[in-house]
KOLLO-889612 format. One record per residue: x, y, z of N, C-alpha, C in turn. Coordinates in Angstrom, 3 decimals, decimal comma. Layout:
<pati <X; Y; Z>; <X; Y; Z>; <X; Y; Z>>
...
% end
This chain:
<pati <56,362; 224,932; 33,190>; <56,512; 224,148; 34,412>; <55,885; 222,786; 34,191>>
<pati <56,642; 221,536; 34,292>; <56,211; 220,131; 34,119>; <55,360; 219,651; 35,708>>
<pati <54,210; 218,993; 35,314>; <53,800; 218,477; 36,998>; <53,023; 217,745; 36,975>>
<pati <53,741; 216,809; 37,322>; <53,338; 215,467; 37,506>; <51,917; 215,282; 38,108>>
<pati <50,916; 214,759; 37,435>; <49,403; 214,846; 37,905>; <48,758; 213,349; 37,296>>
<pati <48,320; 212,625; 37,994>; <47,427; 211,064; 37,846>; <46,379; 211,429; 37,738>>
<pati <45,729; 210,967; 36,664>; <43,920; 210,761; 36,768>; <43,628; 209,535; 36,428>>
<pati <43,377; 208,915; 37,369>; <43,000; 207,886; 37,656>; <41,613; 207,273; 36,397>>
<pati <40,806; 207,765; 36,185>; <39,622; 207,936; 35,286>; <40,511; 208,039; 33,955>>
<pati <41,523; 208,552; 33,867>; <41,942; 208,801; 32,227>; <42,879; 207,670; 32,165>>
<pati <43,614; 207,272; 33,487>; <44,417; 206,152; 32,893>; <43,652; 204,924; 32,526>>
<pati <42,418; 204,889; 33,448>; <41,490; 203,639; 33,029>; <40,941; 203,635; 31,684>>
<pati <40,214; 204,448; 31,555>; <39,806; 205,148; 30,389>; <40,247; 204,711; 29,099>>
<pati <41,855; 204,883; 29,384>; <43,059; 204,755; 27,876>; <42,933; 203,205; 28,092>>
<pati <43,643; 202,695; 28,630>; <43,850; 201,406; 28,720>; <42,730; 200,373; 28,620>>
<pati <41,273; 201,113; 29,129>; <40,388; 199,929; 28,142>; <40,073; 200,718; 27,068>>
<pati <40,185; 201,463; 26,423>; <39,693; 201,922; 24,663>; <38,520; 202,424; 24,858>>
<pati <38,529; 203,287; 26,282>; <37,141; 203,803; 26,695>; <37,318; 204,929; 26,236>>
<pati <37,914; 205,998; 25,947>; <38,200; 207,628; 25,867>; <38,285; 207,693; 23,949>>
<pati <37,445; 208,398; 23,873>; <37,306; 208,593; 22,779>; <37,015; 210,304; 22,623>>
<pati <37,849; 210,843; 21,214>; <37,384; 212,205; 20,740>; <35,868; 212,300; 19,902>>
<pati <35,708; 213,481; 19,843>; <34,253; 213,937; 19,080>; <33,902; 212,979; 17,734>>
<pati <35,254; 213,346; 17,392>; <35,087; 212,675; 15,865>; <35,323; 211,212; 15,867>>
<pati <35,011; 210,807; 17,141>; <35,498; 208,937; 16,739>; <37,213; 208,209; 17,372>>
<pati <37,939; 209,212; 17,173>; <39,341; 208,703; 17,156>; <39,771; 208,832; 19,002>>
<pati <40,276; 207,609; 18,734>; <41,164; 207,297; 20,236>; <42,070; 208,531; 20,570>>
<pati <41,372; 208,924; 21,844>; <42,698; 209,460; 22,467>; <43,718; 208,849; 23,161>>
<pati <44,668; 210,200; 22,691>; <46,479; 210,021; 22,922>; <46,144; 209,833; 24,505>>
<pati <46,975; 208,917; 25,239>; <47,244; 209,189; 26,627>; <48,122; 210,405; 27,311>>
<pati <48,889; 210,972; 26,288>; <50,059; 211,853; 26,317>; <49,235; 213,410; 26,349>>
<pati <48,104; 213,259; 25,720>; <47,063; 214,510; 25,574>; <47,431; 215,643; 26,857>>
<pati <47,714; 216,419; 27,210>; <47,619; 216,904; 28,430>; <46,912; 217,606; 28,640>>
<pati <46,877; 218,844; 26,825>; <45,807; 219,454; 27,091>; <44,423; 219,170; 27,199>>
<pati <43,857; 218,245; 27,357>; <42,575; 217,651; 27,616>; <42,264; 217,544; 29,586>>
<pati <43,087; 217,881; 30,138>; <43,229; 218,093; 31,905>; <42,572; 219,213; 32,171>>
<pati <41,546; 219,086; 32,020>; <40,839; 220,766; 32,587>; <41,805; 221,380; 33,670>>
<pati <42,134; 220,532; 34,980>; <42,877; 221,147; 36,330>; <44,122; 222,103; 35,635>>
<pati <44,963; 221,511; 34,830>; <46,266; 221,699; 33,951>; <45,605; 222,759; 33,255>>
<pati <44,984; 223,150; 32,021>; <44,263; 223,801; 31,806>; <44,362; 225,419; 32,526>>
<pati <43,511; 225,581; 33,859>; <43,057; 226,051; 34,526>; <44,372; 227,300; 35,386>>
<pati <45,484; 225,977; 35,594>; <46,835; 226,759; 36,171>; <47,903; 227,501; 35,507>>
<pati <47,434; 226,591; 34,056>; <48,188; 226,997; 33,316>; <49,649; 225,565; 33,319>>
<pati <49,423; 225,059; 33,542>; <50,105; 223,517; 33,607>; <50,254; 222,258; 32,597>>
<pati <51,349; 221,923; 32,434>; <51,093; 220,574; 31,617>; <50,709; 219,248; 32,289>>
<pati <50,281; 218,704; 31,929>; <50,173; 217,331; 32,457>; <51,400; 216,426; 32,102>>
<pati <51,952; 215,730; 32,688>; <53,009; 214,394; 32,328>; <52,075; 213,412; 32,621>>
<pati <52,392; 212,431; 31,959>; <51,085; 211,362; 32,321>; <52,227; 210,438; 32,971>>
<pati <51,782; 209,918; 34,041>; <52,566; 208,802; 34,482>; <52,990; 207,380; 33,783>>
<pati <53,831; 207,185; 34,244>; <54,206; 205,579; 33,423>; <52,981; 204,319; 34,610>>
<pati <52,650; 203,543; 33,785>; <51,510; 202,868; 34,409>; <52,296; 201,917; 35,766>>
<pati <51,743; 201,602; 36,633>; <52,036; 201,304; 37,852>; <52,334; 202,535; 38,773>>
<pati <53,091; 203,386; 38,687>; <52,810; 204,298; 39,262>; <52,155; 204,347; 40,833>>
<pati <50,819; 204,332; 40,880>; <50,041; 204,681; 41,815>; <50,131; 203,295; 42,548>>
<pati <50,478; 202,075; 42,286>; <50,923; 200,924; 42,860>; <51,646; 200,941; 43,549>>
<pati <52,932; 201,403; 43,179>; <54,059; 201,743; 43,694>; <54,165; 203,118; 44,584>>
<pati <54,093; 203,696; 44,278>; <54,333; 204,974; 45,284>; <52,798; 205,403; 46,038>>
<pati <51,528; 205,049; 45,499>; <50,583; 205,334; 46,411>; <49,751; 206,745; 46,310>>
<pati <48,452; 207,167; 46,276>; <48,145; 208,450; 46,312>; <48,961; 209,453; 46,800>>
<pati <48,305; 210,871; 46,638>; <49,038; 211,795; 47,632>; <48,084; 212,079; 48,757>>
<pati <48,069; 211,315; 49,778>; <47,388; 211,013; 50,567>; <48,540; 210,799; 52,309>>
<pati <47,741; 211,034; 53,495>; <49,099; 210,370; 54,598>; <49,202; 209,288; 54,523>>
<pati <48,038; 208,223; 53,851>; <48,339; 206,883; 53,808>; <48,615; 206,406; 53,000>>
<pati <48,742; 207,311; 51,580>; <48,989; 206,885; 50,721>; <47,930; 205,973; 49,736>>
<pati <46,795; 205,938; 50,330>; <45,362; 205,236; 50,020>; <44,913; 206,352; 49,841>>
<pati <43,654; 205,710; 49,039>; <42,210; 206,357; 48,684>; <41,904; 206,541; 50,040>>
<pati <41,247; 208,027; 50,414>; <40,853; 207,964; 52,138>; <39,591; 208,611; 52,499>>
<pati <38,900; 207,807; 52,581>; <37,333; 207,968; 52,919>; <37,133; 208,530; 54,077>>
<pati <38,132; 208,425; 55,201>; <38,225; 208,805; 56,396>; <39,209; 210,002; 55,987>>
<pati <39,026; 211,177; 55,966>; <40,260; 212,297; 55,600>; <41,068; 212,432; 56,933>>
<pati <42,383; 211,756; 56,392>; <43,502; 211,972; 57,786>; <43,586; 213,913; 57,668>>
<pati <43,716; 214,251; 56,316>; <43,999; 215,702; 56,482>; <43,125; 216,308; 57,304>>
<pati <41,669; 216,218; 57,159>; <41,257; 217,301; 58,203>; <40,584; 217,018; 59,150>>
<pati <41,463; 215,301; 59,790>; <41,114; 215,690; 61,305>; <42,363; 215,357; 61,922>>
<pati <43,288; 215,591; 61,161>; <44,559; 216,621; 61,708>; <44,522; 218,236; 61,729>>
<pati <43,422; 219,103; 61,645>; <42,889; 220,338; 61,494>; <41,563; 220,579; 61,875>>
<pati <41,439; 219,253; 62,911>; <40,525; 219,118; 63,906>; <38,956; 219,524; 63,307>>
<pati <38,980; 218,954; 61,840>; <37,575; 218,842; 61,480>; <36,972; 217,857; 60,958>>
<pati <35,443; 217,285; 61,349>; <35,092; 216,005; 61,261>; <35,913; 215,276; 60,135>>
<pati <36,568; 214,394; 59,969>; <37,177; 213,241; 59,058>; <36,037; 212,630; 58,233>>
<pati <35,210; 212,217; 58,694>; <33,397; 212,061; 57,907>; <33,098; 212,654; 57,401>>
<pati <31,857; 212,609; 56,675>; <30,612; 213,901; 56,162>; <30,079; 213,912; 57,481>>
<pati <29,447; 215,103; 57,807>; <28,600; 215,688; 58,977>; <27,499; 216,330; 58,513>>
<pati <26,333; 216,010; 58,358>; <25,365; 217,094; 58,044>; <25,075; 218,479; 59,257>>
<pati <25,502; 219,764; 58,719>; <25,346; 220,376; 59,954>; <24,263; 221,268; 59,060>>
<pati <22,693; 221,254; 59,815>; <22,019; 222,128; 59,527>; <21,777; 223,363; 59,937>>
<pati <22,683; 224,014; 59,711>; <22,541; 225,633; 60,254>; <21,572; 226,228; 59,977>>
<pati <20,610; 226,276; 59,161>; <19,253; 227,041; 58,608>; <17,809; 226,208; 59,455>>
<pati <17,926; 226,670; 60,678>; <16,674; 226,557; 61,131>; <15,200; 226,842; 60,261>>
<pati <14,212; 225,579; 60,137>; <13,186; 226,529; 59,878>; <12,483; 226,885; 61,206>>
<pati <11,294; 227,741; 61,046>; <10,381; 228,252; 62,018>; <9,298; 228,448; 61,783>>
<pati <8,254; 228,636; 62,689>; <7,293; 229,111; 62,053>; <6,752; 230,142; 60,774>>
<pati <7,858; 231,282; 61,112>; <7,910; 232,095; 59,825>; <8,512; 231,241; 58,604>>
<pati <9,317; 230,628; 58,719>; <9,886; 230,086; 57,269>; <9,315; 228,482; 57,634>>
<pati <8,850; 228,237; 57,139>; <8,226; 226,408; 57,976>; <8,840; 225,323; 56,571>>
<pati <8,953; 225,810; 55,380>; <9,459; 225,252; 54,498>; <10,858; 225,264; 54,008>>
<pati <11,013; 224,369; 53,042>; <13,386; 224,612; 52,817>; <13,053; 224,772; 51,235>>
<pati <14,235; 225,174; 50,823>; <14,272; 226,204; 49,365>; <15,215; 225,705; 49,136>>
<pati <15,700; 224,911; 48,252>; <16,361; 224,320; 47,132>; <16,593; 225,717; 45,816>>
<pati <17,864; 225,936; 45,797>; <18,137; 227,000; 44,612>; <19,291; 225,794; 43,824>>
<pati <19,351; 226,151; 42,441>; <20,220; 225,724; 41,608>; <19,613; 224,216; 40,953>>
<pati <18,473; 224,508; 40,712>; <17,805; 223,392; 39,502>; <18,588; 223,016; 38,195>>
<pati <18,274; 222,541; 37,434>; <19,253; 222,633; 36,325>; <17,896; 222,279; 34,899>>
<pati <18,535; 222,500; 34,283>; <17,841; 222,572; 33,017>; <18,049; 221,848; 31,763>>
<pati <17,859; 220,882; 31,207>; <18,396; 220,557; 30,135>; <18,828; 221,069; 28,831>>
<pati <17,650; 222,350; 28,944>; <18,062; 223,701; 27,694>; <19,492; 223,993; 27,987>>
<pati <19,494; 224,888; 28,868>; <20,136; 225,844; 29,084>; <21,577; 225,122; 29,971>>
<pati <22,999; 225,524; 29,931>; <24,004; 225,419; 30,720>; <24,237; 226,696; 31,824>>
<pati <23,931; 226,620; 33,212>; <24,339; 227,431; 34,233>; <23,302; 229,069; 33,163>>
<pati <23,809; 230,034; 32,844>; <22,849; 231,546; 32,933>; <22,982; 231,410; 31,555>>
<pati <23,769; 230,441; 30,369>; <24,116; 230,457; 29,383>; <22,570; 230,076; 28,126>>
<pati <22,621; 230,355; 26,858>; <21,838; 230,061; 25,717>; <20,361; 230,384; 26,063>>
<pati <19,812; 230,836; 27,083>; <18,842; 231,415; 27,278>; <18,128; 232,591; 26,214>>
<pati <19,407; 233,031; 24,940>; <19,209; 233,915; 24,080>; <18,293; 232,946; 22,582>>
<pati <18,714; 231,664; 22,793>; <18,826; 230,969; 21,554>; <17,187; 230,336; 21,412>>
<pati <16,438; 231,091; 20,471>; <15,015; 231,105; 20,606>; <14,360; 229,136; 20,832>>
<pati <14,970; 227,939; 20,204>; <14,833; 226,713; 20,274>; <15,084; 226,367; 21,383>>
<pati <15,489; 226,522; 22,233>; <16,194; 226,298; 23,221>; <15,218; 226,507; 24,277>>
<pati <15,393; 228,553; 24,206>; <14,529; 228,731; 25,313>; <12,508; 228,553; 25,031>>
<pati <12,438; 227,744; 24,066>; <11,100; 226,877; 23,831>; <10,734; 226,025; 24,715>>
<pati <11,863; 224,850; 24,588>; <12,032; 223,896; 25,684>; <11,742; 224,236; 26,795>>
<pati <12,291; 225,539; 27,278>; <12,046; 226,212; 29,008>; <11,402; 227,802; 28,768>>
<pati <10,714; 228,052; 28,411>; <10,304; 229,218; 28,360>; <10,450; 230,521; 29,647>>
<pati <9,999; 229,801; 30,807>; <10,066; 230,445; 31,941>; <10,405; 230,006; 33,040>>
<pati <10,900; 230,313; 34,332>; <11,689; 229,735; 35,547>; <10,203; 228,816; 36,190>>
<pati <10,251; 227,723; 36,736>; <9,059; 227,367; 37,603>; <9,575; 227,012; 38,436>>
<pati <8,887; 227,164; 39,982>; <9,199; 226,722; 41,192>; <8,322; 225,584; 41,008>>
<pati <9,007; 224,283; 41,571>; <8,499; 222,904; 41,959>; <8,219; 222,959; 43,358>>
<pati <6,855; 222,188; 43,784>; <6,483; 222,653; 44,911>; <5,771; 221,483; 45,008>>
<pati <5,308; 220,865; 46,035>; <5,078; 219,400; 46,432>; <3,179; 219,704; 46,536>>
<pati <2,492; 218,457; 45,739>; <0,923; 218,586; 46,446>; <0,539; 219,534; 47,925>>
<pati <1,338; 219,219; 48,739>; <0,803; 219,248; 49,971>; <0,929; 221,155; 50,035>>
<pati <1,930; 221,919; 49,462>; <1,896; 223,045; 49,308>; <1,324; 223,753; 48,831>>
<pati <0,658; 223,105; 47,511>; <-0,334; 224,161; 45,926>; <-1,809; 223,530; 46,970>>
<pati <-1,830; 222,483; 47,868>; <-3,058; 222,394; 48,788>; <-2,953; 223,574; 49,892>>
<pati <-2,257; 223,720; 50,750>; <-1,952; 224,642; 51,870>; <-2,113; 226,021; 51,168>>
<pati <-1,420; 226,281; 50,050>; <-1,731; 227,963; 49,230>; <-2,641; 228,016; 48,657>>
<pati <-3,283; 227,373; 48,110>; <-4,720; 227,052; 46,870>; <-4,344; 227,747; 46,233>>
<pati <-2,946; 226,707; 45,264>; <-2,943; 227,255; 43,782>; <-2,353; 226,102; 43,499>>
<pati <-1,937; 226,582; 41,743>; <-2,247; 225,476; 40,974>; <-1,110; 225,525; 40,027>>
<pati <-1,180; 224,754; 39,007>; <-0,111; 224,648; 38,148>; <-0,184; 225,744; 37,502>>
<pati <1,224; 226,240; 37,407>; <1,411; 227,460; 36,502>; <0,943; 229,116; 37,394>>
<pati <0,638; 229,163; 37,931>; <0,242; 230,030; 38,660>; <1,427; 230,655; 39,626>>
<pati <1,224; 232,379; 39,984>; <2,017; 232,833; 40,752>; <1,636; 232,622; 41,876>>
<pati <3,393; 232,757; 42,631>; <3,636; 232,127; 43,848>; <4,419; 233,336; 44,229>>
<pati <4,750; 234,029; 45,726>; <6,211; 234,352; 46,178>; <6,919; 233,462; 47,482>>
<pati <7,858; 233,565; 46,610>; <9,061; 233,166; 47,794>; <9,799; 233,792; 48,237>>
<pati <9,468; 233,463; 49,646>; <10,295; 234,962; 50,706>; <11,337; 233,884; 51,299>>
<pati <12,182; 234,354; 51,582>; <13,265; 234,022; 52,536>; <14,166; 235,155; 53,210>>
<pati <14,961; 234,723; 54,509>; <14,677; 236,383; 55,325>; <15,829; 237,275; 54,712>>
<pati <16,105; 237,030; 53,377>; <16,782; 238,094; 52,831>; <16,364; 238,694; 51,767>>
<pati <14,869; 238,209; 51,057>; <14,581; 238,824; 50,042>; <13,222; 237,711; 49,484>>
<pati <12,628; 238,145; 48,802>; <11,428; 237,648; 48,029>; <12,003; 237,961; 46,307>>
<pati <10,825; 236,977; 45,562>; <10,568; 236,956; 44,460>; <9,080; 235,759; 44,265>>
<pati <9,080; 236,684; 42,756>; <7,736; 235,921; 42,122>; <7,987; 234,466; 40,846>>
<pati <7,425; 234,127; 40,932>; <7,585; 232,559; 40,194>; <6,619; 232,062; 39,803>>
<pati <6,543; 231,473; 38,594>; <5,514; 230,126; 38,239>; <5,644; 228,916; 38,944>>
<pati <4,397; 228,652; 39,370>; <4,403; 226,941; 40,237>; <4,326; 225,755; 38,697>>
<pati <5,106; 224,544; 39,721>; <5,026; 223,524; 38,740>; <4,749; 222,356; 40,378>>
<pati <3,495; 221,834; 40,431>; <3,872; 221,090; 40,740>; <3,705; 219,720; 40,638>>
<pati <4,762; 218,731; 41,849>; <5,956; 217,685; 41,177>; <5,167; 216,933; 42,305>>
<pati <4,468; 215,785; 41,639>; <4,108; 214,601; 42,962>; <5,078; 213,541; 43,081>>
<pati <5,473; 213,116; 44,266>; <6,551; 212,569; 44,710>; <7,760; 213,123; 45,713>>
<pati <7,420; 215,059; 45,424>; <8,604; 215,237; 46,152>; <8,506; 215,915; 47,601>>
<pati <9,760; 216,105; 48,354>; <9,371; 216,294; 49,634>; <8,369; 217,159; 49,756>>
<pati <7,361; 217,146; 50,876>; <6,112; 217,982; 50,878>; <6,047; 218,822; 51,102>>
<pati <7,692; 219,607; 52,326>; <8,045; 220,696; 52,775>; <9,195; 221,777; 52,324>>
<pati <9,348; 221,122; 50,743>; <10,518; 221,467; 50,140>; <9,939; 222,522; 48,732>>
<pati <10,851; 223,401; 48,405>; <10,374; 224,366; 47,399>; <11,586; 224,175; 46,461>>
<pati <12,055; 223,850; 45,222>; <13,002; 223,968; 43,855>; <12,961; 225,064; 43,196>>
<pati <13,471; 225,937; 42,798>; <13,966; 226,477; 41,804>; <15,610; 226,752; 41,280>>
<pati <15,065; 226,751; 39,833>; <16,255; 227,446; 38,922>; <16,731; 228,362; 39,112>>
<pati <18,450; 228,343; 38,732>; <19,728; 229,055; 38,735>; <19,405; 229,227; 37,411>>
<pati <20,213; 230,876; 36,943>; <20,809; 230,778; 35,962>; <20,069; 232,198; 35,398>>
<pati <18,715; 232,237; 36,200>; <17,997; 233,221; 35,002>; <18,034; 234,665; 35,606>>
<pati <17,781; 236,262; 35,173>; <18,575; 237,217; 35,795>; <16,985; 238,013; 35,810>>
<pati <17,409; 239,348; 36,375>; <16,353; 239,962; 36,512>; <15,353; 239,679; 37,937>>
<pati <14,058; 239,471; 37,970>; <13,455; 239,575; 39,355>; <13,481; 238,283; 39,165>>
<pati <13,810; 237,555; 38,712>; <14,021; 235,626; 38,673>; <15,187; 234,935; 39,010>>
<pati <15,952; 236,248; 39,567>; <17,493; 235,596; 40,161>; <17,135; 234,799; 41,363>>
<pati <17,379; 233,628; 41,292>; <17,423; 233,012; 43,163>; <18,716; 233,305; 43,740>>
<pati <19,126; 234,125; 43,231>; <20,585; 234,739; 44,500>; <19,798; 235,818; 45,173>>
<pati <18,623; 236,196; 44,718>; <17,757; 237,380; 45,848>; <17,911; 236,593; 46,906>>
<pati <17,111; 235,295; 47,097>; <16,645; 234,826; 48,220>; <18,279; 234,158; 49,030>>
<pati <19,196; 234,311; 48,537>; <20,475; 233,437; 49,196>; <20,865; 234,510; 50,213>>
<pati <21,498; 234,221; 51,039>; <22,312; 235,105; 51,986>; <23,912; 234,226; 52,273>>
<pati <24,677; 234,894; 52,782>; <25,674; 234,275; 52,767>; <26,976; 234,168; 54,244>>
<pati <25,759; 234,225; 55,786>; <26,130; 234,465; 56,559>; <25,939; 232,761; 57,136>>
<pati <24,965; 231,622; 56,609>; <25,251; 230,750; 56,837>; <26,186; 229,956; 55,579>>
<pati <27,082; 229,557; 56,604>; <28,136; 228,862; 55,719>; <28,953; 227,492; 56,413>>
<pati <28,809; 226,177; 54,924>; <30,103; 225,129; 55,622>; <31,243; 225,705; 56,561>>
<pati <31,193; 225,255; 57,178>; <32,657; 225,141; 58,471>; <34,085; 224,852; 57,451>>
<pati <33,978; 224,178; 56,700>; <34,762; 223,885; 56,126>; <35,102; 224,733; 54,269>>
<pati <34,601; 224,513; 53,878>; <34,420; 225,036; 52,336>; <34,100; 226,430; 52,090>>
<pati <33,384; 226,754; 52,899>; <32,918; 228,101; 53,318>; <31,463; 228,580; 52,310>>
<pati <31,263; 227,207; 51,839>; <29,689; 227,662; 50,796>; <28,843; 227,935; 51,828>>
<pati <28,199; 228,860; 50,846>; <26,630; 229,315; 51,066>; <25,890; 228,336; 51,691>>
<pati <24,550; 228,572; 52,358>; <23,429; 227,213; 52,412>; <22,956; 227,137; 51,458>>
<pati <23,073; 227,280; 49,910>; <21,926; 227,789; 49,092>; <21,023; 226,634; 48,828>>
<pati <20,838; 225,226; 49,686>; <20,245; 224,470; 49,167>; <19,231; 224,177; 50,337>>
<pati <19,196; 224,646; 51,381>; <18,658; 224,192; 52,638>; <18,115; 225,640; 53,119>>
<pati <17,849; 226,708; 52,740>; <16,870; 228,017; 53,191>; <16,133; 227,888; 53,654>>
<pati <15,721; 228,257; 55,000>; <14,161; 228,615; 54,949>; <13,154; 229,353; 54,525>>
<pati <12,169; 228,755; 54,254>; <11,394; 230,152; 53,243>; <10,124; 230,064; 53,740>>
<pati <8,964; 230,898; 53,273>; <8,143; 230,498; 53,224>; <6,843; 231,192; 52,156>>
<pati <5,811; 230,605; 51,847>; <5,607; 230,844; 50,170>; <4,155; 230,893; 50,088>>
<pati <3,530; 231,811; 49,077>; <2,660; 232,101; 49,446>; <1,863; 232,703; 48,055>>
<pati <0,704; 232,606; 47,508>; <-0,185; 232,586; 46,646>; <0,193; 234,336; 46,172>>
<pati <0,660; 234,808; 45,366>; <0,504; 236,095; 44,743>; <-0,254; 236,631; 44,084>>
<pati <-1,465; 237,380; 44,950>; <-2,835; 238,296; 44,840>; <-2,453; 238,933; 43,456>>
<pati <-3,539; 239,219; 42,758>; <-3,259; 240,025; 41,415>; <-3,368; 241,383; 41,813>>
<pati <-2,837; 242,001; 41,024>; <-2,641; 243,591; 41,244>; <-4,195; 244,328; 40,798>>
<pati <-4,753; 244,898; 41,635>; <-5,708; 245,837; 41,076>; <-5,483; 246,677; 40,564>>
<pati <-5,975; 247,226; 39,989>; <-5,980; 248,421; 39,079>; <-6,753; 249,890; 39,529>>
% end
C-alpha cells in the first residue's frame, strides 16, 4: 500500500545537507524506510515532490499549522492546552510525585544488565528538594518511603537544590520493589488522551526506620 506522508523535518533536513547516516553519507530523500510512523503500519513512505505543502496545505481544516486545534473543538474539547489538575493534594499526601526520570545509562527498563553502564547508575534515587530531607531528617543517600494512595515503596534519597520544594522525582524503568508503577493508579486520567497522572500524584514521604532484629 503506497501513502502519501510529509515530514516536514526530513524535507528540511534533505534540502539543507542536514540528514546524515551513521557512517557519514547523505541521506536519500526517497529513503522511506527511515519513517519510523511507515515503519510501524507497515507502510511506505512516497516522499512528496517539493512545494507540495505550499500548494495544497497541511492535513489540517485550515489547511495551516494549527495551534488552535479546529479538530477538537469541533468535539467540544478545549482547542488550547488546559492544565486540568485532577490529583488533589491533602493533608495526607501534601507533596506531588513525578514518576518517569530518565537516565543517561540506561534507555526506558533496557541495559540495566550491562555491568559499565549500570556503574554510572547503580541504584534508583528519589530527588527530593532541601526543604523535604529538612521536614524528614534525612540525608543523602538514605532510605525514604513513598506512599501514594495506591501503594508504597522504598528508595534512596538524592537530594537536588533548586528544585520544587514540594515535589518528589523518581525513575522509570527499574523492576522489582523499585517499580514506580506501584505508586501509579490509573483512575485519574486526561479527558482527552486518556493518560495516567503519572506525573502529578500525590504522595507523601517519609524517613524509613531500620528494621530491628
Amino acid at each position: 500500500m503506497m501513502v502519501q506522508k510529509t515530514s516536514v523535518c526530513q524535507i528540511c533536513g534533505c534540502n539543507c545537507g542536514l540528514l546524515v547516516t551513521l557512517d557519514g553519507g547523505q541521506i536519500d530523500s526517497g529513503r522511506s524506510e527511515l519513517d519510523p510512523i511507515a515503519m510501524r503500519w507497515g507502510m511506505r513512505l512516497v516522499q512528496p515532490d517539493f512545494g507540495t505543502l505550499l500548494e495544497n496545505g497541511f492535513n489540517t481544516p485550515s489547511g495551516k499549522i494549527e495551534l488552535y486545534s479546529t479538530w477538537l473543538a469541533q468535539k467540544g474539547y478545549p482547542p488550547l492546552p488546559v492544565c486540568e489538575d485532577s490529583c488533589q493534594c491533602c493533608d495526607r499526601f501534601p507533596y506531588r510525585l513525578v514518576t518517569g526520570a530518565r537516565s543517561n545509562a540506561f534507555n526506558h527498563s533496557q541495559h540495566r544488565n550491562i555491568p559499565d553502564l549500570l556503574k554510572l547508575c547503580p541504584v534508583p534515587q528519589a530527588e527530593i528538594s532541601p526543604k523535604i530531607a529538612a521536614d524528614m531528617g534525612v540525608f543523602d543517600d538514605e532510605f525514604i518511603v513513598i506512599e501514594t494512595e495506591w501503594g508504597q515503596l522504598s528508595i534512596r534519597t538524592k537530594i537536588v537544590h533548586g528544585r520544587n520544594p514540594y515535589t518528589v522525582s523518581i525513575p522509570h524503568g527499574w523492576s522489582g520493589k523499585e517499580n514506580a508503577n506501584y505508586l501509579c493508579g490509573d483512575e485519574s486520567r486526561d479527558s482527552i488522551s486518556g493518560t495516567p497522572a503519572y506525573k502529578s500524584i500525590p504522595c507523601i514521604v517519609r524517613r524509613k526506620e531500620p528494621v530491628r532484629e
